[in-house]
C-alpha positions as CSV (number, residue, x, y, z in Angstrom):
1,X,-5.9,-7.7,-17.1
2,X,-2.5,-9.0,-15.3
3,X,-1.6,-8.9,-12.3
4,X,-0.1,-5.4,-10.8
5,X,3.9,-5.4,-10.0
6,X,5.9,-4.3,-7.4
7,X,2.7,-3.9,-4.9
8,X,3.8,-1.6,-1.8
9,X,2.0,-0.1,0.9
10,X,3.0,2.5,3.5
11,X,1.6,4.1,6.0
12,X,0.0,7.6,5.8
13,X,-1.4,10.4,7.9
14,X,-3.6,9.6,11.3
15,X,-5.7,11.0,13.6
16,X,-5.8,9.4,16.8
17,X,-8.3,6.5,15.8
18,X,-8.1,6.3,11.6
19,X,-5.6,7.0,9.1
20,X,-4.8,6.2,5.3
21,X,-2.5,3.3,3.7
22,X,-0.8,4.3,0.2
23,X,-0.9,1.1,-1.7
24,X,1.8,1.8,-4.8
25,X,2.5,-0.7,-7.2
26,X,3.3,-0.6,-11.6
27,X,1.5,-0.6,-13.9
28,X,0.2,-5.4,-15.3
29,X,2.3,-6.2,-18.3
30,X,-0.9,-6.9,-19.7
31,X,-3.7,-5.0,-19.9
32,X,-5.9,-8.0,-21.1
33,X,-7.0,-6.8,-24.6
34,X,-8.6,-3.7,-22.9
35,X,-7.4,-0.4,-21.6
36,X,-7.3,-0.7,-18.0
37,X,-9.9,1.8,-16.5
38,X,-9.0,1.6,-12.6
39,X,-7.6,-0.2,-9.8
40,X,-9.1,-1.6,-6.6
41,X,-6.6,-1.6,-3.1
42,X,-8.2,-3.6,-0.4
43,X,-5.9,-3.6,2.7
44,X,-7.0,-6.4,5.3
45,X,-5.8,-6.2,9.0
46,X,-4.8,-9.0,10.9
47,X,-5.0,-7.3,14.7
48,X,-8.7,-6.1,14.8
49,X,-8.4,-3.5,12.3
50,X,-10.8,-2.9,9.9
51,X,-11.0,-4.2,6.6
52,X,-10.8,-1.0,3.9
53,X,-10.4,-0.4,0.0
54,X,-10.7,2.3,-2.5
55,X,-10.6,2.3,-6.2
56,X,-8.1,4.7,-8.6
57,X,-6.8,5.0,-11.4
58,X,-2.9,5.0,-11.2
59,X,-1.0,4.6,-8.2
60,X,-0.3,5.3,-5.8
61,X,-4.4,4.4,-4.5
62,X,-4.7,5.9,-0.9
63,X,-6.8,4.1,1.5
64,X,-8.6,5.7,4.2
65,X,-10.6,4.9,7.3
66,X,-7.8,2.0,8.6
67,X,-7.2,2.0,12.0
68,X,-4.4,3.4,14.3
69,X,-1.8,0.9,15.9
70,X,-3.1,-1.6,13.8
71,X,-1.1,-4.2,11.2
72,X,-2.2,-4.0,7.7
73,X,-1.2,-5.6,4.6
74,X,-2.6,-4.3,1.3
75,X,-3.2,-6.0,-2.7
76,X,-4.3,-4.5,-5.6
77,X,-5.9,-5.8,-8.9
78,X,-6.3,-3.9,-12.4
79,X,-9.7,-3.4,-14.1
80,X,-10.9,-2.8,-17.5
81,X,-14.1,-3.7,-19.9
82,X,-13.8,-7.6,-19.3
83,X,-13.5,-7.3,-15.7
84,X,-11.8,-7.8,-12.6
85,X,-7.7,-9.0,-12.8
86,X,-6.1,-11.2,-10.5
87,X,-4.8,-9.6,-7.4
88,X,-1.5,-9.5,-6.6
89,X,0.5,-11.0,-3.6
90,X,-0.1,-9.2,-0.2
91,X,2.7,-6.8,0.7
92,X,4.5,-7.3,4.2
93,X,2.7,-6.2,7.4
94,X,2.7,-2.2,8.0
95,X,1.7,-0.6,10.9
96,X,-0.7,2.6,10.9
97,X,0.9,5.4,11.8
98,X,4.1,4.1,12.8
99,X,7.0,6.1,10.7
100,X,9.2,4.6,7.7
101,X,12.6,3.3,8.2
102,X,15.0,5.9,8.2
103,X,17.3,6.3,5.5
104,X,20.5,7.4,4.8
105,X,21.6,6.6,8.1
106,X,25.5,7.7,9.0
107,X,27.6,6.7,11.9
108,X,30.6,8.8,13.1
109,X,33.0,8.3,15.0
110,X,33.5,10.9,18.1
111,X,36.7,12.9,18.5
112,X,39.3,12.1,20.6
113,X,39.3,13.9,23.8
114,X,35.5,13.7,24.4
């Protein structure tokens, strides 16, 4: 099958040595002349955590087991009858357990007087 689009990982829950990765990504364009059965994440550390995958069958795939504090980047390649797809690019770095961007952020302006 093709590769899987728009790969993006993000950190999960944790306890205070493991926690999980959610690896989302779409859907290959192509499915390689087979319907695509599942999915393999593999998230790779490169700080001392260790290496972790799990298989699904749509996204997102979570990943458990990864260690706390440490920098992760995930992939993911489709499967079907034929075999194993390409996997696609690594996503940027995310730390486990550390919280998302915020969003919707808002700056005002205090009142006169104060």
């Amino acid at each position: 099958p093709g590769v899987p689009r728009n790969v993006a990982a993000t950190s999960g829950s944790t306890t205070t040595a493991t926690g999980t990765l959610n690896a989302s990504f779409l859907a290959p364009l192509s499915n390689g002349g087979r319907p695509i059965s599942s999915y393999l994440a593999i998230c790779v550390s490169s700080n001392g955590g260790a290496l972790k995958y799990n298989l699904g069958v749509s996204s997102p795939i979570t990943v458990t087991g990864v260690t706390a504090a440490k920098s992760y980047r995930c992939t993911v390649a489709a499967i079907n009858g034929i075999g194993t797809g390409a996997f696609a690019p690594y996503t940027p770095a995310v730390i486990v357990g550390a919280p998302g961007a915020p969003t919707a952020v808002v700056a005002t302006r205090p009142s006169a007087g104060r």
